[in-house]
C-alpha positions as CSV (number, residue, x, y, z in Angstrom):
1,X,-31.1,18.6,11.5
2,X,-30.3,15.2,12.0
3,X,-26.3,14.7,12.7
4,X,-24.1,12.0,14.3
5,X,-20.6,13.4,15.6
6,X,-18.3,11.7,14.0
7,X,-15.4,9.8,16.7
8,X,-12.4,7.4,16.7
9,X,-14.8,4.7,16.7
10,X,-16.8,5.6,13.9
11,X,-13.3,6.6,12.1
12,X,-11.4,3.9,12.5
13,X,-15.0,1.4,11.1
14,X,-15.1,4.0,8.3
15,X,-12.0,3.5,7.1
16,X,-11.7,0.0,7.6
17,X,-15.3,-0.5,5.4
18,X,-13.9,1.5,3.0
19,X,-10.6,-0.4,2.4
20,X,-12.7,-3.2,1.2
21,X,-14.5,-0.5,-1.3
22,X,-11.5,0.7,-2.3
23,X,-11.2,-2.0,-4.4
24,X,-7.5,-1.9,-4.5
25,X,-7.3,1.7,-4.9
26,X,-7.4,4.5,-2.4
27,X,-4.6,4.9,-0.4
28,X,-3.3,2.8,2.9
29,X,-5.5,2.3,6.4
30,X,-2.6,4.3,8.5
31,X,-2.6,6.7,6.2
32,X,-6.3,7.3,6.6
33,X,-6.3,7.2,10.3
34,X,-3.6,9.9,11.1
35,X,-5.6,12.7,8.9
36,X,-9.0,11.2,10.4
37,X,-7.5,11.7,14.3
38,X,-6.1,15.2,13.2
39,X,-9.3,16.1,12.2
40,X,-11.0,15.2,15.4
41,X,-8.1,17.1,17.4
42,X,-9.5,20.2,15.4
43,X,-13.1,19.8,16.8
44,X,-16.3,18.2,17.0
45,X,-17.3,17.0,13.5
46,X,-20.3,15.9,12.1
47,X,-22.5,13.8,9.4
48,X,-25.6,14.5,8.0
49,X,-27.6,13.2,5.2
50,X,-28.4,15.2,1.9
51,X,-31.7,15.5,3.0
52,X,-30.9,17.2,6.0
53,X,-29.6,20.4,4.4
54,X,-31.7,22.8,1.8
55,X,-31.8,21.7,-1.5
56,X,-30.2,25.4,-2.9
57,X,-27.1,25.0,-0.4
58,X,-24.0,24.0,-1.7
59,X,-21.8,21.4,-1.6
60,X,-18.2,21.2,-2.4
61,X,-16.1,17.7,-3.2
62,X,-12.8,17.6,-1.2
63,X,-10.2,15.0,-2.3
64,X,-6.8,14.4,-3.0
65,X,-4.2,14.2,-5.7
66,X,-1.5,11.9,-5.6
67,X,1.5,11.9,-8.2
68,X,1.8,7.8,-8.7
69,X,5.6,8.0,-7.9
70,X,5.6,10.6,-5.4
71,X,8.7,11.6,-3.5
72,X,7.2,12.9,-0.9
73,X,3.8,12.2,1.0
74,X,3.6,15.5,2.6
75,X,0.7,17.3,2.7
76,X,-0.2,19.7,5.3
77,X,-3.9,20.9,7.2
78,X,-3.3,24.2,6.3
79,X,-3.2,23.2,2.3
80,X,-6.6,21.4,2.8
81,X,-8.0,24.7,4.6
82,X,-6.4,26.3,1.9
83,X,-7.9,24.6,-1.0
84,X,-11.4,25.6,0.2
85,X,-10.5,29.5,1.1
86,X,-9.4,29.5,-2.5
87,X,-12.6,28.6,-3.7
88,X,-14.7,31.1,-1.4
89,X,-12.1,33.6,-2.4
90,X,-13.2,33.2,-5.9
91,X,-16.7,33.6,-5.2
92,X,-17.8,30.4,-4.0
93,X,-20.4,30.8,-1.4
94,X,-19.7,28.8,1.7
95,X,-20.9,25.4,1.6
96,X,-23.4,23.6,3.6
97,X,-21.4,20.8,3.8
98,X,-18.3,18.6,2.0
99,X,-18.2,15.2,0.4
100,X,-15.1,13.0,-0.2
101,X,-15.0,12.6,-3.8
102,X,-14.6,8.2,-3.0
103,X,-15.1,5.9,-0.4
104,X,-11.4,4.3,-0.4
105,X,-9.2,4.1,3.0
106,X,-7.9,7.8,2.2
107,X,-10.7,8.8,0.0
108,X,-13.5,8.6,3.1
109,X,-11.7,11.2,5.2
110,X,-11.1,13.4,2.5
111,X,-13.1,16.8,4.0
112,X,-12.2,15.5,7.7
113,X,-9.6,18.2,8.2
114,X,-11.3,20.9,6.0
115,X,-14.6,20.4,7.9
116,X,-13.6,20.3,11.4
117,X,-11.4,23.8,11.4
118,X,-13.9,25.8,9.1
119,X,-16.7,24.1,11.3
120,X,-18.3,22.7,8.1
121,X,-20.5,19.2,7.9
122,X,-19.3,16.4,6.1
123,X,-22.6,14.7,4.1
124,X,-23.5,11.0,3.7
125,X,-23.2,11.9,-0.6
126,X,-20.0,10.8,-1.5
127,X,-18.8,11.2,-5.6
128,X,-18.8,7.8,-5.5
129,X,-19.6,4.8,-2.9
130,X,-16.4,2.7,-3.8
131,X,-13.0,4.3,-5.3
132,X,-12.2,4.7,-9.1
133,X,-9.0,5.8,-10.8
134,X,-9.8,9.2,-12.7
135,X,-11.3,12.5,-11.3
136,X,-14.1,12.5,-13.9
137,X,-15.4,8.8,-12.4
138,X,-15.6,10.9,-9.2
139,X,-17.5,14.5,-10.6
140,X,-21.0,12.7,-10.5
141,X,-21.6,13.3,-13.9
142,X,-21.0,16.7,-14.5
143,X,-18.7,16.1,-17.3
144,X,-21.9,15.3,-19.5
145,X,-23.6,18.7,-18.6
146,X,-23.5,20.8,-21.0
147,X,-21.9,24.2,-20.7
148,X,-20.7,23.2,-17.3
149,X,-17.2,25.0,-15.9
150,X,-15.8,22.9,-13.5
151,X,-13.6,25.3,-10.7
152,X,-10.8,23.4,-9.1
153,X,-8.5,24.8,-6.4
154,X,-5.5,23.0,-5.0
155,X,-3.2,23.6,-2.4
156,X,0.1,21.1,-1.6
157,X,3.6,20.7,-1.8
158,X,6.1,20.8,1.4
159,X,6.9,24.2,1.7
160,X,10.4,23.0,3.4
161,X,11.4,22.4,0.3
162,X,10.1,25.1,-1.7
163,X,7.9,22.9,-3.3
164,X,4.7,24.4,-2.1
165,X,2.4,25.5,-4.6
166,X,-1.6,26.3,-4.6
167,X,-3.9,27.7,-7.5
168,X,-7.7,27.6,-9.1
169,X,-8.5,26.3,-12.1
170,X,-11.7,26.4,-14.6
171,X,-12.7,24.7,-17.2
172,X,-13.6,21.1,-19.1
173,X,-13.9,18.5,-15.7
174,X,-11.0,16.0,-17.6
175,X,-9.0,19.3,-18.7
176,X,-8.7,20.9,-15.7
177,X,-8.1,17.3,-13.4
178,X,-5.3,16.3,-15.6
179,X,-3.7,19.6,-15.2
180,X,-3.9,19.3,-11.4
181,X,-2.4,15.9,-11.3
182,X,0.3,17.2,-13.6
183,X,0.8,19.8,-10.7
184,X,0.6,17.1,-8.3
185,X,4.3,15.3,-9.6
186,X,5.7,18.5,-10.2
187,X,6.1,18.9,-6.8
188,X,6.8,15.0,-6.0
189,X,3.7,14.6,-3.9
190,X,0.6,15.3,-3.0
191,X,-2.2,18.1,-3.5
192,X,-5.6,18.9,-1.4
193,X,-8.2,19.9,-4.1
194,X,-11.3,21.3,-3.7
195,X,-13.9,20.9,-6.2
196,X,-17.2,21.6,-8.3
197,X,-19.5,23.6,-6.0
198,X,-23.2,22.1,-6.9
199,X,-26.5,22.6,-5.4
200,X,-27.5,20.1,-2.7
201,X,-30.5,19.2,-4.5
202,X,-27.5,17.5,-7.6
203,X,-25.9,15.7,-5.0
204,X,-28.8,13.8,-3.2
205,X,-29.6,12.9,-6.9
206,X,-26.1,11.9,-8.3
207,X,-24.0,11.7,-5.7
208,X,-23.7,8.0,-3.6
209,X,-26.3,8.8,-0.2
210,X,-25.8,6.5,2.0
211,X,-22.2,5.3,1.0
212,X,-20.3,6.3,4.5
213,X,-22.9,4.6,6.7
214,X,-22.6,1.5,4.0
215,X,-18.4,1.6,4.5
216,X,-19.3,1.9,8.7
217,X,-21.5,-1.2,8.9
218,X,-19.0,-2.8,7.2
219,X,-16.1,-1.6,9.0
220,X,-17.7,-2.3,12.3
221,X,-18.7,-5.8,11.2
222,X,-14.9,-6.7,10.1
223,X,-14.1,-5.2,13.8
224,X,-16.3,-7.6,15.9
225,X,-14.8,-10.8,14.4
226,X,-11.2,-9.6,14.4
227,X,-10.5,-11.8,17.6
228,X,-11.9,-14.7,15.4
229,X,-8.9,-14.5,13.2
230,X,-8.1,-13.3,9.6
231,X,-10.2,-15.6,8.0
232,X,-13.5,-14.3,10.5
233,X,-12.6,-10.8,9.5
234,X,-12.7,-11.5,5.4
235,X,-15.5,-13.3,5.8
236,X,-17.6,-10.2,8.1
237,X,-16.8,-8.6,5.0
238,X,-17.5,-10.5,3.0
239,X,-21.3,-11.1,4.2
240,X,-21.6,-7.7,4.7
241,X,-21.8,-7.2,0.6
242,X,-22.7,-10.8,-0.4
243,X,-19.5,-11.2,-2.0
244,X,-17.4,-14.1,-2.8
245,X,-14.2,-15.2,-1.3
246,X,-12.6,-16.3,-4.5
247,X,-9.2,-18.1,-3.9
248,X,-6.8,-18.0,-1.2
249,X,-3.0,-18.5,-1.6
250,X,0.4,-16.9,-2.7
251,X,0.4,-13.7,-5.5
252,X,2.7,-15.6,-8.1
253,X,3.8,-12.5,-10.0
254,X,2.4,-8.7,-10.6
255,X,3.7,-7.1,-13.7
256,X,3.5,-3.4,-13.3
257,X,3.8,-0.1,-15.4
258,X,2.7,3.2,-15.3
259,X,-0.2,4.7,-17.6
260,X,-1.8,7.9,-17.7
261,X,0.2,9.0,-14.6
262,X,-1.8,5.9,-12.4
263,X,0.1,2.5,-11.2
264,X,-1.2,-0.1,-13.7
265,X,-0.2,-4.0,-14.6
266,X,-1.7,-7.4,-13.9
267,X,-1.5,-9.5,-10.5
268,X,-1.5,-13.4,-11.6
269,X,-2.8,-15.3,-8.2
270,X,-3.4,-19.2,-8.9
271,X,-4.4,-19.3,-12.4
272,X,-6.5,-16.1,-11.9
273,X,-5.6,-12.7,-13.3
274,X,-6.4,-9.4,-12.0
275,X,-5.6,-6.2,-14.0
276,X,-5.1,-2.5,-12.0
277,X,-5.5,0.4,-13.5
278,X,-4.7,1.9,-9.5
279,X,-8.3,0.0,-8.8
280,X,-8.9,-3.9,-9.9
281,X,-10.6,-3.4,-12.9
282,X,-10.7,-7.0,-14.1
283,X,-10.8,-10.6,-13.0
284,X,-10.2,-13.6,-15.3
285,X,-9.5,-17.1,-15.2
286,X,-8.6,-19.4,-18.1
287,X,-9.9,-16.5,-20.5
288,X,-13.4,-16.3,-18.9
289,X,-14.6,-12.8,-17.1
290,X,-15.8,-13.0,-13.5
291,X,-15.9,-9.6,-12.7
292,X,-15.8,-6.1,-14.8
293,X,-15.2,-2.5,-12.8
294,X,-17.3,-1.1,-11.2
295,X,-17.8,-4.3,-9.7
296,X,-15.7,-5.1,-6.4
297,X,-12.4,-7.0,-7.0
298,X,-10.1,-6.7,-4.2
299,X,-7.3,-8.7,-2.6
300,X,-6.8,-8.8,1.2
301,X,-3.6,-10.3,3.3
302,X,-4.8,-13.6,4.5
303,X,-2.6,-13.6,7.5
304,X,-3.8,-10.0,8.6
305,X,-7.7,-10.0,7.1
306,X,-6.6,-6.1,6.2
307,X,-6.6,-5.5,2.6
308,X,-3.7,-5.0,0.0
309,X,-4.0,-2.1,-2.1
310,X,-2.5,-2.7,-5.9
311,X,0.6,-0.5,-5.4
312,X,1.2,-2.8,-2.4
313,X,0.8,-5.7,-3.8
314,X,4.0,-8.4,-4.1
315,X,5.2,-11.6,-5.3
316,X,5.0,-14.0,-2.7
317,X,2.0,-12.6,-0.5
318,X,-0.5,-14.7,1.1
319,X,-3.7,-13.4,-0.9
320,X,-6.9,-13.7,-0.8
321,X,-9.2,-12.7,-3.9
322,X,-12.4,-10.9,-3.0
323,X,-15.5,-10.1,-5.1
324,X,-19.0,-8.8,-5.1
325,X,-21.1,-7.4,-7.3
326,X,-21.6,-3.9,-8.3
327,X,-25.4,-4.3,-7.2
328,X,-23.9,-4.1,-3.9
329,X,-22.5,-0.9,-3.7
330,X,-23.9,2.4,-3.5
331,X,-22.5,4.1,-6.9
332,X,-22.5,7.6,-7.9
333,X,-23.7,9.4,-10.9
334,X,-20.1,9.2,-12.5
335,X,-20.6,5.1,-12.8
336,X,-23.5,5.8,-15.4
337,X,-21.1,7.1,-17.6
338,X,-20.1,3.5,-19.5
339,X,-17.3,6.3,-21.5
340,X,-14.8,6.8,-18.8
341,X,-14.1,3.6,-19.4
342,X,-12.8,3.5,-22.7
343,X,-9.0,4.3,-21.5
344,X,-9.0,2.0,-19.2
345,X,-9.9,-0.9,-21.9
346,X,-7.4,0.7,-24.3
347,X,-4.4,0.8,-21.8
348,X,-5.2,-2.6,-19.7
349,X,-6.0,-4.1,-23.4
350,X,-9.5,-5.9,-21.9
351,X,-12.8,-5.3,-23.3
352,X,-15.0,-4.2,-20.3
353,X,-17.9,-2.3,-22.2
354,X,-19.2,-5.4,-23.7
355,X,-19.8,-6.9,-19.7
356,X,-21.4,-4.0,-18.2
357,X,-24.7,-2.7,-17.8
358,X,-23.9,0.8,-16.2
């Protein structure tokens, strides 16, 4: 088996890569960094490719549940053990290996933790190769299979507080992830889920192969022009996915609400506007569409190069608007699904279907 141990190196270009495929969405660098180097303190971990394991093995999606307005970030290494046992406990057979459900700062090192104490692989088959709002943009399809059960355990809450709580739950994928994040603001923060056990063989087929080593070259790239200055960074990035650095200058106003329990609203940057839906989902200017989700449409800090995830985002900021093309990005099965985005036209108010060729 082919495997690359995973160190602070190749953590801190993973995240980095996959800030700029977060796409607005998926949590804070430091946040990312502090469960990556508590991983590592656990143990050697590694990465394989799909194609490294047998195709009948199984492989579970570990991510993370946020409540939008959470009180309190807490969330423990023993609730993302936990969140696996419950699955083996329920008859799960151990996995060959765990994928993070996206590739966003936090989203990448999702499975991190879980891997390095249970001495399990993470794989190169991310849900998705870029982050997305909802859970079912992140099950690689598996909302379209017919008769499927999806099995979801969770773990979370600060026990300090006796807000601790942990469960499994089965059923419809949408069902069952709405419940979960309903759980999630119950107890004001955050909750490790693990989630749909499927064959190897349905990952290396709908999953996003090759996504982690896409947000690494990335990630390293933005790394070796960082003494160059902000504007060297954004551009390594920006060549890296043949992107285009849109407009630089200050965010003049973000109107923000919340929908469907995720941060949502508009950013208005220089006569361009940017609607969230916890991701940039679209980018207009004078009425005319640049850029539809799934393509990329992020805003970084132009006096850091880092990027400025949507729930961050201020009046006032130096910005610069970022976008490439969703032909860039390595997208998982849960992108074909033109559907999922329905809600997000309804509460942003934007047409998107009528742009995209999912």
């Amino acid at each position: 088996m082919a495997k690359t141990e995973l160190t602070r190196e190749l953590l801190e270009a993973a995240v980095l890569g996959a800030s700029i495929l977060g796409g607005g969405g998926g949590g804070t660098i430091e946040e990312a960094l502090e469960t990556g180097e508590t991983a590592l303190k656990f143990g050697p971990l590694h990465l394989v490719d799909p194609e490294d394991l047998e195709a009948w093995g199984t492989i579970v999606t570990c991510s993370t549940v946020t409540c939008p307005h959470r009180k309190d970030p807490f969330i423990s290494p023993r609730a993302r053990v936990r969140s696996i046992e419950l699955l083996l406990e329920s008859g799960v057979p151990r996995p060959s290996g765990l994928i993070p459900n996206e590739c966003g700062s936090t989203g990448i090192v999702n499975g991190w933790i879980e891997g390095a104490i249970l001495g399990i692989p993470l794989v190169d088959a991310p849900c998705n190769g870029r982050a997305h709002p909802t859970p079912e943009m992140g099950s690689m399809g598996l909302h379209l299979v017919e008769g499927y059960v999806s099995s979801q355990s969770f773990a979370g809450g600060n026990p300090a507080k006796g807000a601790y709580i942990e469960g499994i739950l089965r059923g419809a994928v949408d069902t069952v992830s709405n419940m979960i994040r309903q759980d999630a603001c119950v107890v004001g923060g955050i909750l490790a889920v693990a989630r749909n056990p499927v064959s190897v063989a349905f990952v290396r087929e709908n999953g996003a192969p090759g996504a982690v080593k896409q947000a690494i070259r990335i990630g390293r790239a933005m790394k070796g022009a960082e003494g160059k200055g902000p504007e060297a960074v954004i551009a390594a990035a920006a060549e890296m996915l043949s992107a285009t650095v849109i407009r630089c200058g200050e965010v003049e106003a973000v109107d923000r609400f919340t929908a469907g329990g995720i941060d949502t609203g508009t950013a208005f940057l220089g006569g361009y506007e940017a609607t969230f839906w916890k991701e940039y989902m679209t980018l207009e200017k004078d009425g005319e569409r640049l850029a539809t989700f799934p393509d990329l449409i992020t805003i970084l800090d132009g006096d850091t190069g880092r990027v400025i995830p949507s729930d961050c985002l201020q009046p006032g900021m130096n910005a610069v608007l970022f976008t490439a093309s969703r032909r860039e990005l390595v997208l998982g099965g849960g992108m074909r699904s033109a559907a999922l985005l329905e809600p997000a036209e309804r509460i942003l108010g934007k047409p998107m279907l009528p742009f995209l060729a999912i």
